[in-house]
N, C-alpha and C positions, 0 to 999 in steps of 0.2 A: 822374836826376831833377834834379840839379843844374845842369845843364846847358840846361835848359827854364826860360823864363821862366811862371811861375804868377802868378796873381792871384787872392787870396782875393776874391770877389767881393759875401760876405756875412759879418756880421758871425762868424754859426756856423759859418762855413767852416773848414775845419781842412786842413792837407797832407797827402797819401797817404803814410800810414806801412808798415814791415814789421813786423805780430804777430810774427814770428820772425827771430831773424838773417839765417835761410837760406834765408829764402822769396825765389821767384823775381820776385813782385811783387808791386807795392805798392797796402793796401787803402784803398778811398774809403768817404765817409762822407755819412749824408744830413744835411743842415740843416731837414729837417722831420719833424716825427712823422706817419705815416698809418698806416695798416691797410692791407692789402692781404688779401680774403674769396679764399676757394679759386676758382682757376680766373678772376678777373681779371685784370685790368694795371694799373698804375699805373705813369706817368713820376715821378722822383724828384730831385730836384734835389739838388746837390754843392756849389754856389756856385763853382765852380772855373772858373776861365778860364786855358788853356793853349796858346800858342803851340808847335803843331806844325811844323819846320822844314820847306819844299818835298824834296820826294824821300824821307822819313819818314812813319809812322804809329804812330800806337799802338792798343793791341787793350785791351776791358774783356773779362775773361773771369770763369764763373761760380766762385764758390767750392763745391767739389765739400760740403766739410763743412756749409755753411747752407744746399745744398739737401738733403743725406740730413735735416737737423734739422730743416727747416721748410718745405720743399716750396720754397725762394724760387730762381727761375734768370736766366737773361738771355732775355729776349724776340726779340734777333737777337744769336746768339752761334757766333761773337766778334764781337763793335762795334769794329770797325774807325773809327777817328778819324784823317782825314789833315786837310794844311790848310787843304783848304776847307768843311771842317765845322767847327761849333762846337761845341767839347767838351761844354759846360755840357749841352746838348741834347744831343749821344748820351749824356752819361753819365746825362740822365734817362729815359734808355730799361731801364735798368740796374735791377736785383734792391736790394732792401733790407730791411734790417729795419723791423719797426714802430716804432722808436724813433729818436728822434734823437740824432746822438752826443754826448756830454758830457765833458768830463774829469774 
């Protein structure tokens, strides 16, 4: 992660943290509050802009524990991000809670 230039691109923007030491990768967060009714989509926005390097990608993958709790998954999974996409956009392709995050 380190290694990736980020840019918080909204004020509510926060950086993908690990809930757990040992987790394999790092969760993102929405910058807005929606509701998402059974059986729609919503695009979600993260505020994040991230330079993926040429010959790399990154993958958003669903978290298996918010969808047994809340039905919530990824609409193309895994969302594969190389560098000619813009994160900000696939990652509002992406599952979220109804709430926006806070600290």
């Amino acid at each position: 992660m380190s290694d990736l230039p980020v840019v918080l691109g909204h004020p509510d923007a926060r950086l993908p943290t690990r809930a757990h030491a040992d987790d394999a990768g790092l969760d993102l967060r929405s910058i807005e509050n929606i509701e998402i009714p059974p059986g729609e989509r919503r695009r979600v926005r993260t505020g994040l802009r991230v330079a993926i390097p040429p010959g790399h990608g990154g993958l958003v993958l669903p978290r298996s524990g918010l969808a047994l709790r809340s039905g919530l998954t990824l609409l193309n999974s895994p969302g594969l991000i190389d560098p000619a996409t813009a994160l900000c956009r696939r990652f509002g392709n992406k599952k979220r809670k109804n709430q926006q995050h806070r600290d």
